[in-house]
BAFI-3210 file (N, C-alpha, C; in Angstrom, 3 decimals, decimal comma, padded with zeros to 6 digits):
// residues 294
n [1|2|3|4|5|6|7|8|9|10|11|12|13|14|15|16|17|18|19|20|21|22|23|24|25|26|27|28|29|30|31|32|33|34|35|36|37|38|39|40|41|42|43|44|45|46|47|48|49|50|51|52|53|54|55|56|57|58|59|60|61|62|63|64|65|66|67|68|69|70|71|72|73|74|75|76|77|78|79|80|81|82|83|84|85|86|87|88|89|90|91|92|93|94|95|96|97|98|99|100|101|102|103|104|105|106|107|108|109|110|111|112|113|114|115|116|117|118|119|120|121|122|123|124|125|126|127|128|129|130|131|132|133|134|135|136|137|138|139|140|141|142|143|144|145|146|147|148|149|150|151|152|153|154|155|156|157|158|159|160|161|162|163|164|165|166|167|168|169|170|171|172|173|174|175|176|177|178|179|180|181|182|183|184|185|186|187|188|189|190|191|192|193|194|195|196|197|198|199|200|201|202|203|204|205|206|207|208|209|210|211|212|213|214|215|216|217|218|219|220|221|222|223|224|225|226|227|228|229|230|231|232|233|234|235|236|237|238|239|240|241|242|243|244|245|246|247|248|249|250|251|252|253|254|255|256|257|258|259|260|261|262|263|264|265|266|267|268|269|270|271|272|273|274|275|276|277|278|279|280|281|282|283|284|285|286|287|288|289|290|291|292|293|294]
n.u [169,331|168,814|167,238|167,109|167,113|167,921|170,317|170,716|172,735|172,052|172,934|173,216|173,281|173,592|171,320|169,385|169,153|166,995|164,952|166,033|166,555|163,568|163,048|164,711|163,622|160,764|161,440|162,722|161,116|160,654|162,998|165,190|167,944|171,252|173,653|176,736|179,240|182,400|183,971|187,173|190,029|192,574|194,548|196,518|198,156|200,522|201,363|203,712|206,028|205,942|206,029|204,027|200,525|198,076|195,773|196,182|197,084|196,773|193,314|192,758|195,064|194,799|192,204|193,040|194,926|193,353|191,114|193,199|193,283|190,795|189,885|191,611|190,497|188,458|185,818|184,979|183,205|179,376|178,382|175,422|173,423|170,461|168,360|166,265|166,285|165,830|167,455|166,368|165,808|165,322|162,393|161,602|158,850|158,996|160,918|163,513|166,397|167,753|170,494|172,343|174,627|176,031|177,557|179,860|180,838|183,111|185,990|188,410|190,680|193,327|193,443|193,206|194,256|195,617|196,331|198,490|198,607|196,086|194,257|195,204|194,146|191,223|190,488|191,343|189,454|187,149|185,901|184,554|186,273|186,044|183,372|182,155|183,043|181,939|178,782|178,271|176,534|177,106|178,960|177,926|174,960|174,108|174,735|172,490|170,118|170,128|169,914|167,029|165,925|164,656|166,574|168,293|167,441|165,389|162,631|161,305|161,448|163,843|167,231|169,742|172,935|175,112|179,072|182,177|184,861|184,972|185,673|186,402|184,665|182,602|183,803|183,759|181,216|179,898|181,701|180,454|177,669|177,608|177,629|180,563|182,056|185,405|186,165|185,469|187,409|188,560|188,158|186,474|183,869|183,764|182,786|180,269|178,855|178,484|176,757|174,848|174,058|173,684|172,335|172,133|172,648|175,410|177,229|180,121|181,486|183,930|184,892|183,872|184,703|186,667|185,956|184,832|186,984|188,188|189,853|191,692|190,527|187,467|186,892|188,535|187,417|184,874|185,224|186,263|183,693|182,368|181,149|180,081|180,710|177,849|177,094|178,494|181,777|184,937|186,115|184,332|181,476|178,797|178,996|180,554|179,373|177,245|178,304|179,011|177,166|175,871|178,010|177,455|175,126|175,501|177,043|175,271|173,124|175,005|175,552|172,880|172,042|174,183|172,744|173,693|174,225|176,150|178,305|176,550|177,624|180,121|181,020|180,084|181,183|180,507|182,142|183,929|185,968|189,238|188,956|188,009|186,158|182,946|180,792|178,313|176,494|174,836|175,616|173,191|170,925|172,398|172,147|169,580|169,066|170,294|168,062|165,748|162,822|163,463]
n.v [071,832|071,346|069,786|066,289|065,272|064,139|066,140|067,573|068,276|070,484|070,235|072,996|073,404|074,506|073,956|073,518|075,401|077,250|076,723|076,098|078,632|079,490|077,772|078,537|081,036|080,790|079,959|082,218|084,226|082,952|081,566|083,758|084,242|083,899|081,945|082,482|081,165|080,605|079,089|079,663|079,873|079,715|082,575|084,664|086,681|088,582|089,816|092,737|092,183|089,931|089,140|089,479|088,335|089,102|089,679|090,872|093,663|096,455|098,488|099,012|098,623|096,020|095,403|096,664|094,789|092,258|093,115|092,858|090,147|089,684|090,916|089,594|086,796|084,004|082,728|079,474|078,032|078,975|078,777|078,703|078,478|078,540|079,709|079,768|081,639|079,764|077,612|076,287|074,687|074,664|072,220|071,582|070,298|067,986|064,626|065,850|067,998|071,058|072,492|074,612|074,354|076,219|075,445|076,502|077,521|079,162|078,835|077,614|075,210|074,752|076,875|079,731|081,993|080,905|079,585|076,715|074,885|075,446|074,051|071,734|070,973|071,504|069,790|067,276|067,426|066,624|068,230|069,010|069,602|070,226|068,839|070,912|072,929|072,307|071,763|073,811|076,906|080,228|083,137|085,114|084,817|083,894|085,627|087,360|086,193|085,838|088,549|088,823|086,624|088,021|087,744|089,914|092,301|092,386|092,050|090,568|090,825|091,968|089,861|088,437|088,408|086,088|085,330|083,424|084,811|086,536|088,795|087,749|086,521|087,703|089,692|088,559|087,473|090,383|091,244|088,652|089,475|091,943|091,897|091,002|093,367|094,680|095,387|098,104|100,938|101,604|101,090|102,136|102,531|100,167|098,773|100,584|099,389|096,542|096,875|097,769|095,774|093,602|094,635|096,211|094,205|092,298|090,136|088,830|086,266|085,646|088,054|088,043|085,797|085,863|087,050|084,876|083,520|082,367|080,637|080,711|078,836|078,459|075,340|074,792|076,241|075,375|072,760|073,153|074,633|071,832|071,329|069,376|068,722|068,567|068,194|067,261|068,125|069,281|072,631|072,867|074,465|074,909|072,766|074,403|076,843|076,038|074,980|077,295|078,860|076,840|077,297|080,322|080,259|078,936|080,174|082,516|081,152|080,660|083,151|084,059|082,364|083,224|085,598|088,580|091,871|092,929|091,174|090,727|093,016|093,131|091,598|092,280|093,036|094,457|094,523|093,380|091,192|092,040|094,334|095,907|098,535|098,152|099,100|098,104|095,890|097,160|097,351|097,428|096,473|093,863|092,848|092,668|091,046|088,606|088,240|087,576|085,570|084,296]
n.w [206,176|203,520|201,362|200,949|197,988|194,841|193,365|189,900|187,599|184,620|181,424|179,354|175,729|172,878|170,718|172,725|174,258|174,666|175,594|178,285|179,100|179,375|181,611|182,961|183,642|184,352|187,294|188,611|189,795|192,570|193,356|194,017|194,355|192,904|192,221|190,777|188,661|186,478|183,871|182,541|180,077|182,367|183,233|180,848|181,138|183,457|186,867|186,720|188,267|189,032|191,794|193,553|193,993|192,312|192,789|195,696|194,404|194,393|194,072|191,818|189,927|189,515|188,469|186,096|185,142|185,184|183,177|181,035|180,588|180,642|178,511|176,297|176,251|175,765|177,264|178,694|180,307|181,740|185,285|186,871|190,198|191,261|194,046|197,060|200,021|201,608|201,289|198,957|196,484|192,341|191,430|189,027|189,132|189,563|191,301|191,448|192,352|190,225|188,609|186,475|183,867|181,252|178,288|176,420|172,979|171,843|172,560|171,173|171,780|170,428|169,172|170,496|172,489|175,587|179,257|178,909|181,544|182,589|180,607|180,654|183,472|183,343|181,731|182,587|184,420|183,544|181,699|177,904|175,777|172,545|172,195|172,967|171,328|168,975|169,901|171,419|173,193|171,558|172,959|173,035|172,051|174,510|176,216|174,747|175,346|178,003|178,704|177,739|179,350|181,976|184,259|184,297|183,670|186,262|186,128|186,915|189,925|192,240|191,901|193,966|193,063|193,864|194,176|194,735|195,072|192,744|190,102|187,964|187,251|187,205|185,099|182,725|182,455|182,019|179,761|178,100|178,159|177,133|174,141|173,343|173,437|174,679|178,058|180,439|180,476|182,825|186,284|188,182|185,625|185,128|187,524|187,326|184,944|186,078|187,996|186,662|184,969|186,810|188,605|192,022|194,191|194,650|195,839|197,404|198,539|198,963|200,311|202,884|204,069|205,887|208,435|209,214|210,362|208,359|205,182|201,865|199,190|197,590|197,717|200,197|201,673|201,955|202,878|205,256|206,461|206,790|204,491|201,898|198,339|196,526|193,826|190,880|189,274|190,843|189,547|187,439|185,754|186,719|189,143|190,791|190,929|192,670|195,033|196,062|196,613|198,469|200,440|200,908|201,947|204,394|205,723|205,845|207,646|209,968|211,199|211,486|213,494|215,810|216,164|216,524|216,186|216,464|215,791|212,942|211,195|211,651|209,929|207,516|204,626|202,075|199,333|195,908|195,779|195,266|194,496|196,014|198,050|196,401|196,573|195,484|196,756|199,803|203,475|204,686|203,006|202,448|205,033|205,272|203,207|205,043|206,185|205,220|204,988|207,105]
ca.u [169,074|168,271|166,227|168,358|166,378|169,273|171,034|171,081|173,303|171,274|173,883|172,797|174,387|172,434|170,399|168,243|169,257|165,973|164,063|166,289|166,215|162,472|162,632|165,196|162,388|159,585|161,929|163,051|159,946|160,927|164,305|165,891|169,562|171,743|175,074|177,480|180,791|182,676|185,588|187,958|191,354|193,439|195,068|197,810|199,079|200,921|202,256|204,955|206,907|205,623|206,277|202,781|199,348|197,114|194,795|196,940|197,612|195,868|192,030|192,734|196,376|194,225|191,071|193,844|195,685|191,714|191,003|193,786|193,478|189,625|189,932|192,271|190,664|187,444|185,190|184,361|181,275|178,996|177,513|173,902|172,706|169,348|167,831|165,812|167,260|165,989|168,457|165,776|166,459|164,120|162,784|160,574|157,957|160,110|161,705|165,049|166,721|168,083|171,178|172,546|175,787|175,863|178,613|180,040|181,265|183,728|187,040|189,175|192,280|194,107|193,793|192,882|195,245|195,277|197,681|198,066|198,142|194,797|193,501|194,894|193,553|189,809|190,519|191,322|188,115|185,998|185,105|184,845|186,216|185,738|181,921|181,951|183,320|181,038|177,532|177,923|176,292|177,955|178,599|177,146|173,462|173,648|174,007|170,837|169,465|169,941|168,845|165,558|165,313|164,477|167,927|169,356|166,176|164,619|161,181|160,534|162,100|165,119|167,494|170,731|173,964|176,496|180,235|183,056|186,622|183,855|185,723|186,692|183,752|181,609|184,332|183,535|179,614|180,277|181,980|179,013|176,443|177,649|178,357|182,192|183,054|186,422|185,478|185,689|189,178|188,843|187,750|184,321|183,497|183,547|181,463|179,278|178,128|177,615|175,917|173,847|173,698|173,475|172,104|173,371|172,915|175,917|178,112|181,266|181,594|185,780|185,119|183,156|185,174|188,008|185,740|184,606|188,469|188,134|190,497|191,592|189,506|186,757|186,684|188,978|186,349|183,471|185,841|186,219|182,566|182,080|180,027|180,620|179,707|176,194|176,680|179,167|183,241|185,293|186,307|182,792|181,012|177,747|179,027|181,339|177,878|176,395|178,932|179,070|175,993|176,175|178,913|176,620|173,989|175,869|177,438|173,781|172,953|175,762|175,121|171,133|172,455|174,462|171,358|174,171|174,218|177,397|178,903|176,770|178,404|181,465|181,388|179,354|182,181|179,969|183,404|183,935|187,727|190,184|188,645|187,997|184,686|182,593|179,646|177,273|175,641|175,216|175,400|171,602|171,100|173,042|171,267|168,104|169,213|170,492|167,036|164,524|162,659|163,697]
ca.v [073,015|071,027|068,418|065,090|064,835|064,306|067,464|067,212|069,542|070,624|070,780|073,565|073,775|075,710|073,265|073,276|077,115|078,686|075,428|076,511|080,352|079,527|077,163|079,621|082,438|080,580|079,892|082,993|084,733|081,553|081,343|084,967|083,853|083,333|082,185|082,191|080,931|080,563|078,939|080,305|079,537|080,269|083,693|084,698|088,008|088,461|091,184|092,588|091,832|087,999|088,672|089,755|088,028|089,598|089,476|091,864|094,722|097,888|098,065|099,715|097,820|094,843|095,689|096,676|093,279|091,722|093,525|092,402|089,234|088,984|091,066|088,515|085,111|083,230|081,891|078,194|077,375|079,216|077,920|079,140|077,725|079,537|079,055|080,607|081,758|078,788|076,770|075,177|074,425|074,709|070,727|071,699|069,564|066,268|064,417|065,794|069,385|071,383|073,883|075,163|074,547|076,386|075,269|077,833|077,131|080,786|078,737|076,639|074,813|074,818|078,099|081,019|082,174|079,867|078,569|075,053|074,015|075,707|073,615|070,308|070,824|071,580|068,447|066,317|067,594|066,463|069,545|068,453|070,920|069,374|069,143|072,359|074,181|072,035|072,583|075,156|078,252|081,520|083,608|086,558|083,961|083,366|086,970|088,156|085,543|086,405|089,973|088,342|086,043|088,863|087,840|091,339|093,502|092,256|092,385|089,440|090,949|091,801|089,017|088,476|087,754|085,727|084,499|083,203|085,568|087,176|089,369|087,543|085,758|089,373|090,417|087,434|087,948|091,528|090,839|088,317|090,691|093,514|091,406|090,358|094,059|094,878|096,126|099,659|101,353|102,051|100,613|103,172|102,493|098,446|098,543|100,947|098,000|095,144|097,485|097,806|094,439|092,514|095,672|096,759|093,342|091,654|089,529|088,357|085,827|085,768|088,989|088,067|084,662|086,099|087,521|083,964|082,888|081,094|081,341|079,620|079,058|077,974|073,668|074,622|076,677|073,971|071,404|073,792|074,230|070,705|070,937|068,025|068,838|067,764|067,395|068,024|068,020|070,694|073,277|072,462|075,919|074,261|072,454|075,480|077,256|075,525|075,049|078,713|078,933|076,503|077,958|081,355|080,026|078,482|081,592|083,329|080,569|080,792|084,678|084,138|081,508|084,184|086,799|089,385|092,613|093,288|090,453|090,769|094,104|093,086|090,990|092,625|093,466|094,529|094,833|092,642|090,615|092,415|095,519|097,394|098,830|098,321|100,489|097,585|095,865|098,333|096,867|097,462|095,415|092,717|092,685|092,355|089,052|087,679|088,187|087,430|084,196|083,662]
ca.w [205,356|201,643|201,431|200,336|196,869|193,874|192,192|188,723|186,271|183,277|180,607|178,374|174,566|171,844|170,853|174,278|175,434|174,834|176,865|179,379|179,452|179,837|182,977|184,314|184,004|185,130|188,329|188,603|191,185|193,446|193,877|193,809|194,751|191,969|192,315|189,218|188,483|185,514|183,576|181,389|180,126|183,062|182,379|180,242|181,685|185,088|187,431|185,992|188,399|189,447|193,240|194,006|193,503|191,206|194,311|196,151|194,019|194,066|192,927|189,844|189,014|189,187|187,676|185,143|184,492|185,032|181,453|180,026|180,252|180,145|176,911|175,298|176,635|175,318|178,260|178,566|180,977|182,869|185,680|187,962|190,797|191,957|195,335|197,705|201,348|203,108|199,969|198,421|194,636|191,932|190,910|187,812|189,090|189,340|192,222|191,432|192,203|189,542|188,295|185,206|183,422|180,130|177,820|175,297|171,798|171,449|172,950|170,717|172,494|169,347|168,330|171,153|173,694|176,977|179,868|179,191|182,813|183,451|179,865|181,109|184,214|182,819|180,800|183,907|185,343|182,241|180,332|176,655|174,867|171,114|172,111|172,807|170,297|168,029|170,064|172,787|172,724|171,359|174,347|172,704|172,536|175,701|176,248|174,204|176,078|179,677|178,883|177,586|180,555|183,265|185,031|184,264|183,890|186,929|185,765|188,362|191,059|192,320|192,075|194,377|192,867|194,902|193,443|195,121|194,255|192,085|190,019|186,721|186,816|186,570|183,971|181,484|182,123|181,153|178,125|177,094|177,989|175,898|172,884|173,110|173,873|175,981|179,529|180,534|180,434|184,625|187,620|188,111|184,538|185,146|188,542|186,506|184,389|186,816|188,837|185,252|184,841|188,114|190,332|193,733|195,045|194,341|196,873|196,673|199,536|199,295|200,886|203,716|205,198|206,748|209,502|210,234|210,571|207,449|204,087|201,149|198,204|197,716|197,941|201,592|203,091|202,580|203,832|206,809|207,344|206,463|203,087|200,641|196,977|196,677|192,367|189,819|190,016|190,643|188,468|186,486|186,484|187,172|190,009|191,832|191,876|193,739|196,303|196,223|197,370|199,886|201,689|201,430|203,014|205,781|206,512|206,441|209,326|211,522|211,494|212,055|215,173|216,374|216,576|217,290|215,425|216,550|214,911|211,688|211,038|211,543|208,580|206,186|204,020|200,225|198,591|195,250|196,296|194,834|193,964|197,150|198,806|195,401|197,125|194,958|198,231|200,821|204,543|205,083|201,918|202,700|206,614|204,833|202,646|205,539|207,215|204,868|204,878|208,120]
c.u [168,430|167,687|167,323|167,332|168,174|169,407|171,557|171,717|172,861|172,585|172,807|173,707|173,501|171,799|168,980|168,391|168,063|164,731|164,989|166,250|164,689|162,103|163,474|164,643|161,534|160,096|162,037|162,332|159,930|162,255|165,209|167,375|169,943|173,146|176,125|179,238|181,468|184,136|186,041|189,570|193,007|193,450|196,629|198,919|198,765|201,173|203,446|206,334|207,276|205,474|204,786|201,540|198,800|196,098|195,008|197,646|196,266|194,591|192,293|193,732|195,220|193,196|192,098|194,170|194,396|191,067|191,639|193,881|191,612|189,144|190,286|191,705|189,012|186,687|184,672|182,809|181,192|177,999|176,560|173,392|171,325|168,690|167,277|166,139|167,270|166,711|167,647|166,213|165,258|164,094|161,958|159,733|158,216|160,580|163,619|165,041|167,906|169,354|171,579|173,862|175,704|177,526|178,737|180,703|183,013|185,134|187,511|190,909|193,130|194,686|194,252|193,673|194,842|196,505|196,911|197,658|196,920|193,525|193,775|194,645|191,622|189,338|190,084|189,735|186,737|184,783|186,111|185,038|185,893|183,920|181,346|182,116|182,102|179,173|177,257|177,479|177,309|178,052|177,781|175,358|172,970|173,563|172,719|169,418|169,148|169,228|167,656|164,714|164,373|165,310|168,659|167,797|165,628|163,316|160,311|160,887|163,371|166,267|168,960|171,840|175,039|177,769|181,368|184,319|186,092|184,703|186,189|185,792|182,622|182,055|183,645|181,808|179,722|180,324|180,692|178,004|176,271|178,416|179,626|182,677|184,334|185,546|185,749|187,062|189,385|187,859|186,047|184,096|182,995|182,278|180,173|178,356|177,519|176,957|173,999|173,300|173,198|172,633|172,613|173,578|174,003|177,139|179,276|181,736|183,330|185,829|184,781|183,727|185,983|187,424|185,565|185,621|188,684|188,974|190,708|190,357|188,614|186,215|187,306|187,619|185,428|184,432|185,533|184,153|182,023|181,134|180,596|179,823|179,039|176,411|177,888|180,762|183,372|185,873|185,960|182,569|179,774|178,319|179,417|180,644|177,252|176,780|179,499|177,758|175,734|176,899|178,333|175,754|174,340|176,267|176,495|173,264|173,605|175,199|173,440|171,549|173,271|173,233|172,376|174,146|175,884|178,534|178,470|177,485|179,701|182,120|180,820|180,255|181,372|180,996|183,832|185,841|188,313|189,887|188,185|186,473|183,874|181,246|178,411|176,445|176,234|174,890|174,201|170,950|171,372|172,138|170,392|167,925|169,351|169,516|166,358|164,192|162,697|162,701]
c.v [072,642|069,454|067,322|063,858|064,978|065,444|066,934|068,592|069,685|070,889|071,364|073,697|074,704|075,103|072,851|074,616|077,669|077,984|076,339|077,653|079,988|079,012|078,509|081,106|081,951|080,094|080,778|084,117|083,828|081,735|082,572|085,012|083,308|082,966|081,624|081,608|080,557|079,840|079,280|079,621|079,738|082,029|083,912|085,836|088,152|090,007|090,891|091,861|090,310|088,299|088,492|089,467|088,888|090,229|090,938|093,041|095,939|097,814|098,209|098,905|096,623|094,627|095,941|095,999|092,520|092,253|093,045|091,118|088,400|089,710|090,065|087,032|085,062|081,940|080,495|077,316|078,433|078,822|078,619|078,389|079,211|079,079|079,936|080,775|080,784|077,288|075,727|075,377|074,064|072,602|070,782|070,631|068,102|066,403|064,883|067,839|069,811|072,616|074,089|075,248|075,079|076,310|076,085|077,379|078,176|079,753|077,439|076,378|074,959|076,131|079,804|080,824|081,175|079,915|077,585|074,403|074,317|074,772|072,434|069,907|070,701|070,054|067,138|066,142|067,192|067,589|069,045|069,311|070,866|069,595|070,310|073,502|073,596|072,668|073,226|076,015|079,170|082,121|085,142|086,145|084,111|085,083|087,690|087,291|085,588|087,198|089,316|087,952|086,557|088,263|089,140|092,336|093,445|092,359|091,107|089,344|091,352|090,180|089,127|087,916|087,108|085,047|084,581|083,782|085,452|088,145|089,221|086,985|087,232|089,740|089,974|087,485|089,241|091,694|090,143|088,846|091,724|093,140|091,114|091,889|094,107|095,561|097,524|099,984|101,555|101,592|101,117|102,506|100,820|098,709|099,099|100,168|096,847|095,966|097,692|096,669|093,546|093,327|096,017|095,204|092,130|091,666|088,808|087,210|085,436|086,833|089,105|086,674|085,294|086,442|086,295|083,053|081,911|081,853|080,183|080,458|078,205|076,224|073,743|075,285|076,326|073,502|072,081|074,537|073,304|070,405|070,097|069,042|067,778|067,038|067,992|067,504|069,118|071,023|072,959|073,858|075,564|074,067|073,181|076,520|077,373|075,286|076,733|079,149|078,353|077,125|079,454|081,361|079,290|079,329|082,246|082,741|080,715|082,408|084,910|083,563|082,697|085,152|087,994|090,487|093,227|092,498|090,347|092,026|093,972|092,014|091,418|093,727|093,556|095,093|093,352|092,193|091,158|093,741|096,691|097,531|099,219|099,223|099,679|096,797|096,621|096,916|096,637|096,140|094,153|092,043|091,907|091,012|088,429|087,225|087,807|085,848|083,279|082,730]
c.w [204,034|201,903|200,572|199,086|195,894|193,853|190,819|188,037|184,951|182,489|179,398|177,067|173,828|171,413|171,965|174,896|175,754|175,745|177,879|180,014|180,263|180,748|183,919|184,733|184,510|186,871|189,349|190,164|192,070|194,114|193,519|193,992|193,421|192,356|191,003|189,274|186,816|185,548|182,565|181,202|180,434|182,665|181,974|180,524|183,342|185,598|186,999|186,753|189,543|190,968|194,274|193,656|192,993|192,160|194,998|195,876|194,798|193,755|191,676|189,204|188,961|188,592|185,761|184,180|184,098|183,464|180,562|179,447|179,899|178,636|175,617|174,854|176,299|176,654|177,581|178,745|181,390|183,494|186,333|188,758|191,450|193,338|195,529|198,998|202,155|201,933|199,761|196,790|193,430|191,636|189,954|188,051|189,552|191,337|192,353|191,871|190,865|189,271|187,046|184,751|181,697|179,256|176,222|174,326|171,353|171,920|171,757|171,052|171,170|168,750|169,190|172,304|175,098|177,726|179,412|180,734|183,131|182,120|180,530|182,676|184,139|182,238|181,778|184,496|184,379|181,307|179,238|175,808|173,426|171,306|172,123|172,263|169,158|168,231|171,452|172,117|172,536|173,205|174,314|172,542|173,847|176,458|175,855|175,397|177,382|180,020|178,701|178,856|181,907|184,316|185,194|184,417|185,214|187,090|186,830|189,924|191,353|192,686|192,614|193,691|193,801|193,919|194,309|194,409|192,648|190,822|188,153|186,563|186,119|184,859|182,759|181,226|181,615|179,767|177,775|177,161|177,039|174,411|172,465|172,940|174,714|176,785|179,170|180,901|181,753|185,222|187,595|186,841|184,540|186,356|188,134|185,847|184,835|187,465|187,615|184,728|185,227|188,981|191,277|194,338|194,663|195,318|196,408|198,160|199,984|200,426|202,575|205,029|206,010|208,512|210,362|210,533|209,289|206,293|203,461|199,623|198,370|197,848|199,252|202,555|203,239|203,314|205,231|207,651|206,891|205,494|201,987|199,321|196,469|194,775|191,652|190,069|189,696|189,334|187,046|186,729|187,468|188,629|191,339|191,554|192,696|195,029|196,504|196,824|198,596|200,906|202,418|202,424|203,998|206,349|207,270|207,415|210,332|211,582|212,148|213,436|215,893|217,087|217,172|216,350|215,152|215,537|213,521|210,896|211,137|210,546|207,091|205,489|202,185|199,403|197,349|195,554|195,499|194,367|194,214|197,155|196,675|195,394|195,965|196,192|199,046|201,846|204,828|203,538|202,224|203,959|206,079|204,073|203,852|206,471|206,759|204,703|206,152|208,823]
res [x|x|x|x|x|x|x|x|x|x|x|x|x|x|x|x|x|x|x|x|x|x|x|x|x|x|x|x|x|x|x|x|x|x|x|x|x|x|x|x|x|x|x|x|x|x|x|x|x|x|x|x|x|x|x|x|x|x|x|x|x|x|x|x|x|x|x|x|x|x|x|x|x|x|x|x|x|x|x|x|x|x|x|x|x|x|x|x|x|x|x|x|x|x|x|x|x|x|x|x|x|x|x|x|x|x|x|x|x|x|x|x|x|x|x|x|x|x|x|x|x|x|x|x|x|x|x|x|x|x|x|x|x|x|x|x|x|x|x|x|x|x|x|x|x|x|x|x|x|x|x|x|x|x|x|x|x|x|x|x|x|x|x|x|x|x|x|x|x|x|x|x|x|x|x|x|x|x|x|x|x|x|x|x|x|x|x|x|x|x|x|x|x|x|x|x|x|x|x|x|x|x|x|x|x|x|x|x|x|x|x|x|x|x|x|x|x|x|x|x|x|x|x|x|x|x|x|x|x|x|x|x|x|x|x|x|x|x|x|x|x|x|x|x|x|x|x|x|x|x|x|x|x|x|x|x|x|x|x|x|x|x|x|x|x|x|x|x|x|x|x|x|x|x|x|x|x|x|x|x|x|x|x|x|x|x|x|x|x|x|x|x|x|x]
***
């Protein structure tokens, strides 16, 4: 499927953002697949009454608690991998392939709400948080910046979003999109926005394994269709991008190898994980990614 040229992780800070905005626009009419992921510092508010994943409430109770805690909490990275359906990767000219880790300045371990286990896990995984409060971008930059990019306008096309158990990662783009506002007080009011933001085409591929017997999170269900991560370590944003993407586009093959209609319909679930039929990719939509390029 990818050609076995390196993967390199562009680390973006603010010092180099607006170089990078500008490769990731001149990319942009190329590689229409985006896939995003993000890290943040764990979260700090639970169900009230612990027994029940967060996952498993209600849309709305959880879209609920999902405010509360992406109101309170100060994102870390975010990561982009871009491709195009047959998962090629941009290489700006060079022998190497390319993705995008942008590291944010807005979190200080010392000061701003966190779990610890989800900081000294980040830690473990070598996000520098010290460097990054010094020269990461704002997240409200990197916001003005996106809009600029034609990532949100689409002035170069429509561009696909994909994210693995998608739904705090949207939140936290949200928030930096609309300047470090809180979300919308209800459910409609949130999908309203990414739908404003991202467009209709936005996938949530949590939503979509179960049909192919597969579960877990995301580093079990490569293992289980045997994808190594090509660059990065986990719980990097950069890196759990890109294996977000991979796993997409292995999906989108077994389904092309199939050639059954029957069976792609019976997975084309355009519902963001935890938040119920989000009515942002329609089925016919979705068909049509998984066809084009073919």
């Amino acid at each position: 499927m990818m050609a076995e040229t390196p993967i390199i992780v562009r680390q973006v800070y603010e010092y180099n953002a607006d170089k990078e905005f500008q490769l990731i626009q001149q990319c942009l009419p190329f590689f229409p697949l985006a896939a995003l992921d993000t890290e943040f510092p764990g979260t700090i508010y639970h169900p009230p009454d612990g027994l029940v994943p967060g996952h498993l409430l209600p849309p709305a109770a959880f879209y609920s608690l999902m405010k509360k805690n992406i109101d309170a909490l100060n994102l870390i990275q975010i990561g982009l991998t871009l491709s195009d359906a047959a998962g090629n990767l941009p290489s700006l000219g060079t022998h190497h392939r390319y993705i995008w880790q942008f590291n944010l300045c807005d979190f200080d371990r010392h000061f701003h709400p966190h779990d610890p286990k989800s900081i000294s896990l980040l830690q473990r995984q070598g996000i520098d948080f010290d460097t990054n409060r010094l020269a990461g971008i704002h997240s409200i930059d990197f916001g003005n910046r996106f809009w600029s990019s034609g990532l949100a306008d689409r002035s170069f096309g429509p561009v696909s979003w994909i994210t693995f158990h998608g739904p705090y990662d949207l939140g936290f783009l949200i928030k930096a999109l609309s300047g470090g506002q809180r979300l919308p007080e209800n459910l409609h009011g949130f999908l309203h926005l990414v739908s404003t933001c991202f467009g209709t085409r936005v996938y949530d591929v949590k939503s979509m394994i179960g049909s192919f017997g597969l579960h877990g999170g995301l580093e079990r269900v490569a293992k289980s269709l045997n994808l190594g991560r090509a660059a990065g370590r986990s719980h990097q944003a950069g890196s759990d991008s890109l294996l977000t993407m991979h796993v997409f586009l292995e999906l989108r093959r077994r389904l092309l190898e199939a050639d059954d209609d029957r069976d792609s319909k019976k997975w084309l679930n355009h519902s963001v994980y935890g938040l119920g039929h989000s009515g942002l990719a329609s089925p016919s939509c979705f068909r049509r990614l998984m066809l084009e390029f073919v």
